[in-house]
ZAMARGU-4260 file (C-alpha; in steps of 0.2 Angstrom, whole numbers, plus 5000, padded with zeros to 4 digits):
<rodrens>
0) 5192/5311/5233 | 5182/5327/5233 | 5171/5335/5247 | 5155/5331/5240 | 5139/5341/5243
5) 5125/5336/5250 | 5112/5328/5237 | 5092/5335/5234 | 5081/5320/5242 | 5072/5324/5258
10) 5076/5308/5272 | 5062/5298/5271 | 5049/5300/5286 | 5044/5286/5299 | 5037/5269/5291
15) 5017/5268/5293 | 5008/5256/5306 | 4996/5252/5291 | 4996/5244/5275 | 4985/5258/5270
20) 4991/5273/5275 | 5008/5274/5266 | 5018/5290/5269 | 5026/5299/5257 | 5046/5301/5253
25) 5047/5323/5250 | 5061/5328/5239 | 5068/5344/5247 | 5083/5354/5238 | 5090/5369/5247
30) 5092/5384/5240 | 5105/5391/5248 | 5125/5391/5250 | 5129/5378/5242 | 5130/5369/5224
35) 5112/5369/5222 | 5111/5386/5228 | 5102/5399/5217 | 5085/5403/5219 | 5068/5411/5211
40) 5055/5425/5212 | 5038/5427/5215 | 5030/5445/5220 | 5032/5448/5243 | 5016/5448/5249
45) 5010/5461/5261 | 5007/5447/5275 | 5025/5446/5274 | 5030/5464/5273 | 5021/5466/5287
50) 5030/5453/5298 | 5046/5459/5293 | 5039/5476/5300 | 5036/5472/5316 | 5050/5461/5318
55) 5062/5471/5315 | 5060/5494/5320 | 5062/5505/5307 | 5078/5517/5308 | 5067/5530/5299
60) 5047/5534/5300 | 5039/5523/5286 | 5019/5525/5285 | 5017/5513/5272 | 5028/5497/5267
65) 5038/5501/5252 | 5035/5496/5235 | 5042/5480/5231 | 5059/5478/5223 | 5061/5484/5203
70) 5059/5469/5192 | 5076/5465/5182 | 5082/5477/5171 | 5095/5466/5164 | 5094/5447/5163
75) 5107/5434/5160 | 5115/5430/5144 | 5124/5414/5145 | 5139/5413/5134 | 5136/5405/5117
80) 5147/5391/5122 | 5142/5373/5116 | 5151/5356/5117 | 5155/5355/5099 | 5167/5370/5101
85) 5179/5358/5111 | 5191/5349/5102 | 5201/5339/5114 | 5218/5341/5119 | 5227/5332/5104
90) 5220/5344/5094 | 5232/5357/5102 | 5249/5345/5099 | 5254/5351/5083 | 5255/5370/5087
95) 5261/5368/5103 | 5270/5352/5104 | 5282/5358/5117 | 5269/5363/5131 | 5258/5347/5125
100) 5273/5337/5129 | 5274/5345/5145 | 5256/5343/5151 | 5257/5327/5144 | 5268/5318/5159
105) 5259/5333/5171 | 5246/5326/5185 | 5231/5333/5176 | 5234/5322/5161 | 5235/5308/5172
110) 5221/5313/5183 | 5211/5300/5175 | 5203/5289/5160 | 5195/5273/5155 | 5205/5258/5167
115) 5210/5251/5152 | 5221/5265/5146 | 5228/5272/5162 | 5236/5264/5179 | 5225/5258/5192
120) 5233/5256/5207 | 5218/5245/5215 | 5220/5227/5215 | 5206/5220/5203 | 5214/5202/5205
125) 5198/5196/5213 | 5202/5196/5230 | 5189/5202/5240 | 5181/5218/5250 | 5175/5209/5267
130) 5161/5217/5276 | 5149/5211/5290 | 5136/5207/5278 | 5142/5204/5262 | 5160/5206/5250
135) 5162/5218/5236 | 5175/5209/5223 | 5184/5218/5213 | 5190/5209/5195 | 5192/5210/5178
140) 5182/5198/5167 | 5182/5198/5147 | 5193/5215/5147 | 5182/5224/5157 | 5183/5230/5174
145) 5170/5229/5189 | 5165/5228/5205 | 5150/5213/5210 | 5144/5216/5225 | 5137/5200/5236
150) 5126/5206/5250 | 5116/5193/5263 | 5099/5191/5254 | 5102/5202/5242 | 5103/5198/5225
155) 5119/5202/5216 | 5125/5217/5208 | 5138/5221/5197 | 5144/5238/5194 | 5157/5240/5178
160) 5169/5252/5180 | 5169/5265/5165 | 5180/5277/5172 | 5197/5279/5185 | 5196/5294/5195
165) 5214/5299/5203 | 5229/5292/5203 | 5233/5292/5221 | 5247/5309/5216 | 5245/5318/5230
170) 5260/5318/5244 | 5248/5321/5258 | 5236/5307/5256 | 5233/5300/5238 | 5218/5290/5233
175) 5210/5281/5218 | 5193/5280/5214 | 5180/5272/5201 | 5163/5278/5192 | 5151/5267/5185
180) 5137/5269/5173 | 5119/5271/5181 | 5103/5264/5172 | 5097/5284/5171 | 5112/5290/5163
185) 5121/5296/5175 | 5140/5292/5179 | 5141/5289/5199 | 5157/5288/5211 | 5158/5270/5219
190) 5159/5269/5238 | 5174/5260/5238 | 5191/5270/5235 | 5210/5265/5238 | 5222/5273/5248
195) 5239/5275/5243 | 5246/5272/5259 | 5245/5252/5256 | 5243/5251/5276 | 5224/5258/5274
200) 5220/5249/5255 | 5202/5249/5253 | 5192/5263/5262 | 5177/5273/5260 | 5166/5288/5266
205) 5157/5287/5283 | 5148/5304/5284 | 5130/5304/5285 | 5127/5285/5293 | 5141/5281/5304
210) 5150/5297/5305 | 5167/5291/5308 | 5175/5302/5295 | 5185/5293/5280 | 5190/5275/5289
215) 5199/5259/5280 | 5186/5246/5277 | 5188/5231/5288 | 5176/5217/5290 | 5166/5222/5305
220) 5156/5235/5293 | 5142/5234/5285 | 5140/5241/5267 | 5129/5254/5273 | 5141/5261/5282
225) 5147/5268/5268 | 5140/5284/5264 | 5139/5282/5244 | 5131/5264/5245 | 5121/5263/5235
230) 5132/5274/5223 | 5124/5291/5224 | 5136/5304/5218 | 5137/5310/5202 | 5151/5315/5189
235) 5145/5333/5185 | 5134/5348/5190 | 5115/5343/5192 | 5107/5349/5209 | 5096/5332/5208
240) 5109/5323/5214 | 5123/5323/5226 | 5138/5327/5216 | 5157/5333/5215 | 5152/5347/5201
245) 5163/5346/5185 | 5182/5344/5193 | 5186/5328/5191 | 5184/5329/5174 | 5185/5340/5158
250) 5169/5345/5149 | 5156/5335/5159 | 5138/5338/5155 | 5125/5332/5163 | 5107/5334/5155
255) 5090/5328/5156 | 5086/5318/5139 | 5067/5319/5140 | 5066/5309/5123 | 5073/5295/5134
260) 5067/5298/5148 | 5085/5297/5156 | 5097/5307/5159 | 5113/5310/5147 | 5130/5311/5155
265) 5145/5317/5143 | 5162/5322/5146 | 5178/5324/5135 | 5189/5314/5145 | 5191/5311/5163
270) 5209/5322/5162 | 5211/5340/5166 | 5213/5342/5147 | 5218/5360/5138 | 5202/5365/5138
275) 5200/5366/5155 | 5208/5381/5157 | 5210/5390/5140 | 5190/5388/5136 | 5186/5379/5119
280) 5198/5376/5105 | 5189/5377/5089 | 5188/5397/5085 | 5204/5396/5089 | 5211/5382/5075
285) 5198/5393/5063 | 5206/5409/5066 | 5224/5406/5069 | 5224/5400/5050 | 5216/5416/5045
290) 5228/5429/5043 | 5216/5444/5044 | 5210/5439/5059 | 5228/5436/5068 | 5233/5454/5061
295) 5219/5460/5070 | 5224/5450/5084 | 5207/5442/5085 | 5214/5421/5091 | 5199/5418/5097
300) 5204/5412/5115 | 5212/5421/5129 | 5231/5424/5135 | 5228/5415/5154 | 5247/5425/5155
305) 5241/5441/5154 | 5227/5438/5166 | 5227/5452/5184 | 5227/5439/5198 | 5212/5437/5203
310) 5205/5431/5185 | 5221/5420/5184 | 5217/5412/5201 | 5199/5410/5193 | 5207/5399/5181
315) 5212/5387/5195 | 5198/5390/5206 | 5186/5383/5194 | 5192/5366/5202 | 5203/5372/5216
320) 5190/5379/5229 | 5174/5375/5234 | 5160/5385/5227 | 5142/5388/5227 | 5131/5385/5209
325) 5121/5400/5206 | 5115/5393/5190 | 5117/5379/5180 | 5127/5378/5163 | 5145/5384/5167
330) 5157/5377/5153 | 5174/5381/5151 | 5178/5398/5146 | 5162/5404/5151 | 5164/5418/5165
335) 5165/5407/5182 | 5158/5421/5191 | 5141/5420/5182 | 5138/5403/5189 | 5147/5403/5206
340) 5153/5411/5222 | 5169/5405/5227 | 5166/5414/5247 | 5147/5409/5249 | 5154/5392/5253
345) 5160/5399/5271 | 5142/5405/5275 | 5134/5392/5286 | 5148/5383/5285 | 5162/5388/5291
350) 5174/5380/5281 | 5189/5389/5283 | 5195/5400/5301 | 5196/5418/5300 | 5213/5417/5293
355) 5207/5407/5278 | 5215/5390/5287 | 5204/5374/5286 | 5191/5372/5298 | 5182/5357/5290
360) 5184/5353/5272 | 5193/5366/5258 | 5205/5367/5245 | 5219/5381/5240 | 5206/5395/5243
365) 5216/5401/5258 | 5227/5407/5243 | 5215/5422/5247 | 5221/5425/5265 | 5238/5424/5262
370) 5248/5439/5264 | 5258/5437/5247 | 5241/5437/5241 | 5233/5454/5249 | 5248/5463/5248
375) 5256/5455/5234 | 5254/5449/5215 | 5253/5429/5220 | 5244/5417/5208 | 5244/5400/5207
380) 5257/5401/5191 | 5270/5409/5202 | 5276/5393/5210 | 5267/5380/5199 | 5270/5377/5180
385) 5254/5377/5174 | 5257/5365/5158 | 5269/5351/5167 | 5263/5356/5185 | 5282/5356/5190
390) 5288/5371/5202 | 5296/5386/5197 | 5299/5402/5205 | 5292/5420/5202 | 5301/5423/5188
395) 5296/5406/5180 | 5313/5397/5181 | 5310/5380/5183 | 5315/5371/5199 | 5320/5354/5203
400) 5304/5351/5215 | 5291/5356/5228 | 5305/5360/5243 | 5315/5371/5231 | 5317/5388/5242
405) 5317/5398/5228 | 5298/5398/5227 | 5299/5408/5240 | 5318/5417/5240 | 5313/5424/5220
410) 5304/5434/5231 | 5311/5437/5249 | 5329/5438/5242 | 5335/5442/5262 | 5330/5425/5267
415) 5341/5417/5255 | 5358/5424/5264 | 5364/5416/5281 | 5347/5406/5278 | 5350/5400/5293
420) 5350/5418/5303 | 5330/5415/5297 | 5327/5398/5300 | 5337/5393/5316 | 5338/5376/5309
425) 5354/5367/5299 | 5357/5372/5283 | 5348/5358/5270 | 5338/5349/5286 | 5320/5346/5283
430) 5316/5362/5297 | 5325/5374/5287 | 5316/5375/5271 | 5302/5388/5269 | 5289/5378/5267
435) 5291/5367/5280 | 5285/5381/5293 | 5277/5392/5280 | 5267/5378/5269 | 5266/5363/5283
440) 5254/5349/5277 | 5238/5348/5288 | 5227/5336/5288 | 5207/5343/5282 | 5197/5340/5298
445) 5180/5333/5289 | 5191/5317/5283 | 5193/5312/5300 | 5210/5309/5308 | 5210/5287/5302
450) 5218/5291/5287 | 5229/5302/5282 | 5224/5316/5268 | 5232/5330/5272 | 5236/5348/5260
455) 5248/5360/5260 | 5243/5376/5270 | 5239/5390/5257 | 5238/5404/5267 | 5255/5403/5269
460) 5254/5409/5290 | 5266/5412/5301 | 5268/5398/5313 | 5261/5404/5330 | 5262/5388/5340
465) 5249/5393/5356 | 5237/5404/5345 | 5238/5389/5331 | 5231/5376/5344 | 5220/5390/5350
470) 5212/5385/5333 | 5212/5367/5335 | 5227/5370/5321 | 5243/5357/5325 | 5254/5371/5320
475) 5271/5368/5309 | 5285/5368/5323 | 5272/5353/5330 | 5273/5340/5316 | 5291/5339/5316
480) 5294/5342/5336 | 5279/5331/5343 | 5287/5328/5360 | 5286/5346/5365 | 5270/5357/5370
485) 5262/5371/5360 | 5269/5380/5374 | 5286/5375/5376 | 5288/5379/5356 | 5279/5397/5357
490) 5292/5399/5369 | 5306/5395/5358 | 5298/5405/5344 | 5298/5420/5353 | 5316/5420/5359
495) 5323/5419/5340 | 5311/5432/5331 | 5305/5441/5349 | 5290/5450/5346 | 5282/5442/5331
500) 5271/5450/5317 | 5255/5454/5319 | 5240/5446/5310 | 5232/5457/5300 | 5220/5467/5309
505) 5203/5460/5296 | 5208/5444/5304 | 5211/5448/5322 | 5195/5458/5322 | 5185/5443/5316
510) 5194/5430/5327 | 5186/5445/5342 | 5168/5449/5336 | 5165/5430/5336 | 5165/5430/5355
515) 5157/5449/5357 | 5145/5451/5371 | 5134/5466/5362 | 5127/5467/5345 | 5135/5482/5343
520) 5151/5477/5349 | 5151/5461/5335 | 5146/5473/5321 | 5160/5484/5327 | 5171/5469/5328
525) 5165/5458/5312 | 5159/5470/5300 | 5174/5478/5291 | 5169/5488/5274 | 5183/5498/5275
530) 5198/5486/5277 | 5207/5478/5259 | 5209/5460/5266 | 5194/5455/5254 | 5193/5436/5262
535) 5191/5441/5280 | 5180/5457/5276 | 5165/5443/5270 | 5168/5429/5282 | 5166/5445/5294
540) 5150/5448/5288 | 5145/5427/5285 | 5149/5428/5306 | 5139/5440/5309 | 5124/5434/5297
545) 5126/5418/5306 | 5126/5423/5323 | 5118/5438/5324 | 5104/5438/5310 | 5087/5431/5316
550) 5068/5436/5314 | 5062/5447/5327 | 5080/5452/5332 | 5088/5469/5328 | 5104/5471/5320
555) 5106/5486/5330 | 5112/5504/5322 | 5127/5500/5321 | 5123/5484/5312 | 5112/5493/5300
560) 5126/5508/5298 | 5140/5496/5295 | 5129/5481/5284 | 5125/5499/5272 | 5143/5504/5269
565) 5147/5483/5264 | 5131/5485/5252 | 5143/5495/5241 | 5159/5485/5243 | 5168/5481/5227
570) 5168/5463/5229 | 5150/5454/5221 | 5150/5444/5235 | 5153/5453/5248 | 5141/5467/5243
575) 5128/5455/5239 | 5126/5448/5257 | 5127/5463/5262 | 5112/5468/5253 | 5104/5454/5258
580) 5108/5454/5275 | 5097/5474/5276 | 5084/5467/5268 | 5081/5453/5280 | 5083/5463/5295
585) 5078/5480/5288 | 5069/5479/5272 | 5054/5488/5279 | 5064/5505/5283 | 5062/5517/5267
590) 5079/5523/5271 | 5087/5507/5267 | 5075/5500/5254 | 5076/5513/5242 | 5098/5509/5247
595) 5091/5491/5240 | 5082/5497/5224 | 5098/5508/5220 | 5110/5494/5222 | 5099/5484/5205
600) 5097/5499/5197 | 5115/5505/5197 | 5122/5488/5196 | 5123/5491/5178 | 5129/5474/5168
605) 5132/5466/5186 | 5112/5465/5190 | 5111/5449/5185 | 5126/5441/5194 | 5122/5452/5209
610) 5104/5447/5211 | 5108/5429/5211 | 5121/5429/5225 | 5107/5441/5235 | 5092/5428/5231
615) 5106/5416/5237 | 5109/5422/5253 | 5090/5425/5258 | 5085/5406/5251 | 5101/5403/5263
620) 5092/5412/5277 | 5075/5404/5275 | 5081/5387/5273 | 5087/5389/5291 | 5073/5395/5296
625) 5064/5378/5289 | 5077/5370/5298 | 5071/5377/5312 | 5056/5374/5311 | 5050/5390/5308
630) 5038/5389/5295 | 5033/5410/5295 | 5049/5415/5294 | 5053/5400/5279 | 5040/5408/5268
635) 5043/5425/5271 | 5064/5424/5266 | 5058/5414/5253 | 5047/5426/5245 | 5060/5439/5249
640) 5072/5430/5239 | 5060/5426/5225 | 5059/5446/5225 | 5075/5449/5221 | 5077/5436/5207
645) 5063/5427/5197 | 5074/5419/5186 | 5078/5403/5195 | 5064/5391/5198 | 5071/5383/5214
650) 5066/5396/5227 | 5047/5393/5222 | 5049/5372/5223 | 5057/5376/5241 | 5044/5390/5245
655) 5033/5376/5240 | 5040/5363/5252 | 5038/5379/5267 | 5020/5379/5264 | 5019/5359/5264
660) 5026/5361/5281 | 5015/5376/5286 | 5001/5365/5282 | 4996/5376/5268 | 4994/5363/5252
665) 4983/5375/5241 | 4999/5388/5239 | 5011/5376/5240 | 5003/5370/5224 | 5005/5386/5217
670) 5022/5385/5222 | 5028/5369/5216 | 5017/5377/5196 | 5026/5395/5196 | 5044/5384/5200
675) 5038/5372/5184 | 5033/5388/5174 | 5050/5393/5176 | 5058/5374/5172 | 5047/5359/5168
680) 5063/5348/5167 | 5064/5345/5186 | 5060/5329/5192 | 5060/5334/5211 | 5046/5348/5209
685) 5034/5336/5200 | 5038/5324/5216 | 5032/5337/5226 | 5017/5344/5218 | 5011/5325/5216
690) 5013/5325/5234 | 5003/5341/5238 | 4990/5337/5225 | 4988/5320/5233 | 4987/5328/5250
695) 4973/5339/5244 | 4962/5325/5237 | 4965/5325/5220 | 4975/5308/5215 | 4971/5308/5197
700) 4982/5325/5197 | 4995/5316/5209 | 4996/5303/5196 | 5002/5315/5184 | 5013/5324/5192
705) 5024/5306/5196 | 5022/5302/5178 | 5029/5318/5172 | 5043/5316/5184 | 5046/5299/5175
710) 5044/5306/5158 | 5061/5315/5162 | 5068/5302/5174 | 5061/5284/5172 | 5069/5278/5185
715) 5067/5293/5198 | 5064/5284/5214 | 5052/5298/5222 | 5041/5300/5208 | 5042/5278/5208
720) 5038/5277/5228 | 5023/5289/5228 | 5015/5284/5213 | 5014/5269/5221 | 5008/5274/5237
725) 4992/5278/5227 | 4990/5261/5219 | 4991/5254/5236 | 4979/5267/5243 | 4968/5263/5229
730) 4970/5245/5233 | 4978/5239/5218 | 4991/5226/5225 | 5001/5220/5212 | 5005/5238/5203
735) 5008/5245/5221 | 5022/5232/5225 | 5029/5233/5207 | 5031/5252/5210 | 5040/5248/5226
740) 5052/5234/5218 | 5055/5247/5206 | 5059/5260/5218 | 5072/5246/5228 | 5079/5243/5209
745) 5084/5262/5207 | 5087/5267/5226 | 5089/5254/5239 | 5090/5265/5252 | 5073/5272/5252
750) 5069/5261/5267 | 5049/5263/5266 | 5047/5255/5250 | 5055/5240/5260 | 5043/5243/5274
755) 5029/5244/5263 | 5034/5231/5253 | 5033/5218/5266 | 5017/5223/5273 | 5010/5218/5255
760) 5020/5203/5256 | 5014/5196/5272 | 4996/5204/5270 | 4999/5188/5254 | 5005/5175/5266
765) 5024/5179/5259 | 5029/5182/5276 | 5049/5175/5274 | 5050/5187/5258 | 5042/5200/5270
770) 5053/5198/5283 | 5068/5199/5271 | 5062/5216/5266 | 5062/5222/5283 | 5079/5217/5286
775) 5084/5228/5270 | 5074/5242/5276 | 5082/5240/5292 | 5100/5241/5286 | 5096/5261/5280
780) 5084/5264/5294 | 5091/5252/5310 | 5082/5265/5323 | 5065/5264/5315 | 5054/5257/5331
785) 5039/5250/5321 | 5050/5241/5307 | 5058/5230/5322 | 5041/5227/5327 | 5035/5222/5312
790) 5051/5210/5311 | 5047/5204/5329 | 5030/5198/5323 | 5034/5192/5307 | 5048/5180/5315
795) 5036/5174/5328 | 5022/5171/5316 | 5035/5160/5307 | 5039/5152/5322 | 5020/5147/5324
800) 5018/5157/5338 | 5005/5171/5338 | 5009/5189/5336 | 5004/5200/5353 | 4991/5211/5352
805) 4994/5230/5353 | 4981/5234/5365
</rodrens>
């Protein structure tokens, strides 16, 4: 099960006390670190300019603001790859029979598929999925497999299963889990997943209603607890929805049909097939069979062996870390760094510690902090097989399994003589082998501690037992000696290897700044651009962004001294919030403006993946503003951001929702157009402009903005609720709860359709189907005030009794 992102609809607002007054449902993407994280660009204003000026003193006399930023030089090109250059893995088995063989039996050919062709561990044998109020039955009926779902005055639902996700592989915690087909298009994750451990069976995903973390599903829940319920998630990459990008997969597209009004999910196979990692096969069959091109060595596909390490971790990382979208479209073979960041993910965030460690949810990315990694030549391949996914050592010689010490020894030949000199443990005991202390199993914090879904720690530390539950880390000595303190086994550390190595000073500095007194003294501390440990130098700088960075506050000199020398750091990301970081705290100052207009115009081919990351980071910045509730500052990040790329029309939809929340619906209008200019095909930024329009008086424009959003999305909740806000306002009855039944139908969980809904019904005398509407609403919304009331009355009214007056 995959750390999924959060999705693109606002929560909706508090239900109304009259039938007439309906409020509306705002869809609200963010812009910044994260999956739907890229932004766009519209000219700063001079109101702005001016309130970054006074915020924040020039280093340098400036007269007059500067001019703004150059306009892009170079924009993308997308690689000219298409879904009908894949072929599919079979198409490789008659070259390269040996090493399709060998991916054949491997865990990413078995990562999933239809349940018809691969094993499903769940138990579809009918026996049902008790909840507090409702059961969720899993069967198979007529060959295929679903789930029907029986909820308490609900009607029933059946989901059919069109895909397996997982085969439950994974030694720390394994699980299993199920997509279905949604009416739009879309392929969605089901709530319910298995466990592999058969003590937890069933469970599901708490975060965001209950907020107990990953917990075994017993029969004191309700399905709402459920995070997912109704399904939400979707199998690929579209910011519209909350989703798990393209991992669990290979060659999943999503795309809006606009013929169909629905979107149109594809994917190859729900494996990890060839393609995945060697980019698309058919140049490749074409040209091997021409032999003018192989004597030109033209094969028309890359030799992943021959990769330096960081564009062979690339190659993993395109499922194996988490990462922000910069811009939609990524395939593979494409370059991944064109459509993500694999280290913005740690701004805002915090996923991992300063010594790459988890902190809340990650993957292997701590690969990055790893000292075989900074100071060696460590990839992926150099203990895994990337074809049967079995262990070998540095020099590729095949081991027997994951405890083998040669992964480690084909390196650190000393260890391997006397091992147990090193180890201090009996020769073949589970304490003596490397990874037991150098790779321990920890458990990723965001799952919750319920069930168990641990990983094996990439960074490959040194085990530190005090500093390591310093960190809220159970450190490796711990899982195997429980019974014995962090300070009893520091102890014990220390008298075999004495005095032990230091961490590396990137990450000992950042661990320091984070509790600096000065602002000075956390630049000094957390700003590095001088030091090679590439990880710790940007989570350095995503500190100090985070906890130093605010309107009206000076980054100090040394700030601004140290945030110009990152500006030119070699690594995109790093340099990018560097850049961006100046020009929200210092934009104004000549000095570093024209630093900022030197950075495009010298980025040469880079321009375009540079300015992305830096539009990312200021729609980062604004979006907490907004969260904030600081509306000035909002609009005048977002306009920054626009600034530095106008490509991307998300930063206009949320400068748009800034200026909704400003109270400023004329430019939020403008907004919400210059973001369509840019892409029409968003359903969410028609929402919003219907919202604004209707706002500003003009329903008939309202109208038209829902409808468009339904032209690409007929059943787009948003576009479904507010439209139907108008009808009621206009007093149409009947259309108004049609468009509400038709908002339930696609998105149960929008509780003021419910509300709504049941006004209608008991405005018509309907008042037990009103109060069944209620209770609905009330399952997504339990703390909403005037929907109890509203329940209260209805029951009483029922009862014959008369409903108390308010006054």
């Amino acid at each position: 099960m995959a750390k999924k992102r959060k999705g693109a609809s606002g929560a909706p607002q508090r239900a109304p006390t009259d039938v007439r007054s309906p409020s509306p449902v705002k869809a609200a993407p963010r812009t910044a670190t994260r999956t739907w994280g890229v932004v766009a660009l519209v000219v700063l204003a001079l109101v702005a300019m001016v309130i970054w000026k006074r915020r924040e003193p020039s280093t340098s006399a400036s007269a007059t603001p500067p001019a703004p930023l150059p306009a892009p030089r170079v924009h993308f090109a997308a690689d000219t790859i298409a879904a009908r250059d894949f072929v599919g893995s079979e198409a490789c088995a008659s070259c390269h029979r040996a090493t399709f063989d060998a991916w054949s039996g491997s865990t990413h050919a078995k990562a999933g598929g239809d349940p018809s062709k691969v094993r499903v561990l769940a138990p579809f044998d009918g026996t049902p999925i008790r909840f507090r109020d409702g059961v969720v039955v899993p069967e198979v009926r007529g060959g295929r497999w679903r789930f029907v779902v029986r909820q308490d005055a609900q009607p029933e639902r059946v989901y059919e299963v069109v895909g397996v996700v997982g085969g439950a592989h994974m030694q720390g915690g394994g699980t299993q889990g199920f997509v279905t087909r949604h009416p739009d298009g879309t392929v969605r994750f089901l709530p319910w997943e298995l466990h592999r451990e058969p003590s937890v069976g069933w469970f599901c995903n708490t975060t965001g209603r209950t907020n107990r973390g990953w917990i075994p599903i017993v029969p004191t829940m309700q399905l709402a607890d459920c995070a997912d319920f109704p399904p939400t998630r979707i199998l690929g990459d579209e910011i519209r929805f909350t989703n798990c990008q393209s991992c669990h997969g290979s060659q999943v597209d999503v795309v809006a049909d606009t013929a169909a009004h629905r979107y149109r999910t594809t994917f190859t196979s729900l494996s990890i097939n060839c393609e995945s990692c060697h980019g698309p096969g058919r140049s490749h069959i074409a040209l091997v069979g021409d032999p003018a091109a192989v004597a030109r060595g033209d094969i028309g596909m890359r030799a992943l062996a021959t990769l330096d390490k960081d564009a062979s971790l690339g190659t993993c990382f395109q499922c194996h870390s988490l990462k922000d979208q910069l811009r939609p479209g990524y395939r593979s073979g494409m370059a991944l760094v064109a459509y993500y960041s694999r280290r913005f993910p740690q701004l805002g965030d915090s996923a991992r510690f300063p010594d790459g460690r988890v902190r809340t949810f990650a993957y292997q990315e701590g690969h990055l902090s790893s000292d075989c990694y900074v100071n060696g030549g460590m990839t992926c391949t150099s203990c895994h097989d990337p074809h049967s996914q079995h262990y070998r050592d540095a020099q590729g010689r095949a081991l027997p399994g994951r405890l083998d010490d040669r992964q480690c020894t084909s390196c650190h030949a000393s260890k391997a003589q006397q091992p147990q000199r090193h180890t201090h443990h009996a020769s073949g005991s589970r304490g003596s082998r490397c990874v037991s202390c150098h790779m321990p199993y920890l458990q990723e914090p965001a799952v919750g501690t319920t069930l168990r879904y641990a990983r094996s720690d990439h960074t490959i530390p040194i085990p530190r037992p005090v500093a390591d539950s310093a960190e809220g880390i159970q450190s490796a000595c711990r899982t195997c000696h429980a019974d014995r303190s962090e300070a009893d086994l520091d102890r014990q550390v220390q008298s075999w290897y004495g005095t032990l190595k230091p961490v590396a000073p990137a990450i000992a500095s950042v661990r320091a700044g984070k509790s600096a007194t000065t602002v000075d003294d956390a630049a000094r501390q957390l700003l590095l651009p001088d030091d090679r440990h590439t990880d710790a130098v940007f989570q350095g700088l995503a500190s100090f962004v985070d906890t130093r960075l605010a309107r009206g506050v000076s980054p100090g000199r040394e700030g601004v001294s140290r945030l110009r020398a990152l500006a030119q750091h070699r690594d995109l990301d790093v340099r990018a919030l560097a850049l961006a970081a100046l020009h929200f705290a210092n934009g104004a100052d000549r000095t570093t403006h024209e630093l900022l207009e030197k950075a495009l115009t010298s980025a040469g081919d880079t321009e375009p993946l540079l300015r992305a990351r830096w539009a990312t980071a200021l729609g980062y910045l604004a979006d907490r503003s907004r969260g904030q509730g600081d509306d000035v500052g909002a609009i005048a990040n977002y306009r920054l951001a626009i600034e530095v790329d106008p490509s991307n029309a998300r930063l206009p939809l949320n400068l748009g929702l800034a200026l909704a929340d400003a109270a400023n619906p004329t430019d939020a209008i403008t907004a919400y157009r210059a973001s369509l200019a840019i892409d029409a095909g968003q359903p969410l930024a028609w929402v919003n402009l219907g919202i604004a329009l209707a706002g500003s008086g003009d329903a008939n424009g309202a109208a038209d903005a829902y409808r468009r959003a339904l032209a690409i999305n007929a059943r787009e909740p948003l576009a479904q609720f507010n439209l139907a806000n108008l009808r009621l306002q206009a007093g149409a009855l009947d259309e108004a709860a049609a468009g509400y039944r038709a908002t339930i139908e696609a998105d149960p969980s929008i509780s003021l359709a419910h509300f709504y809904l049941a006004r209608i019904l008991a405005q018509r005398g309907d008042l037990s189907a009103a109060a069944a509407q209620v209770d609905a609403g009330l399952v997504f919304d339990p703390a909403n005030t005037e929907a109890r009331e509203m329940r209260e009355q209805l029951h009483q009214m029922m009862s014959g009794r008369r409903a108390p007056s308010r006054r």
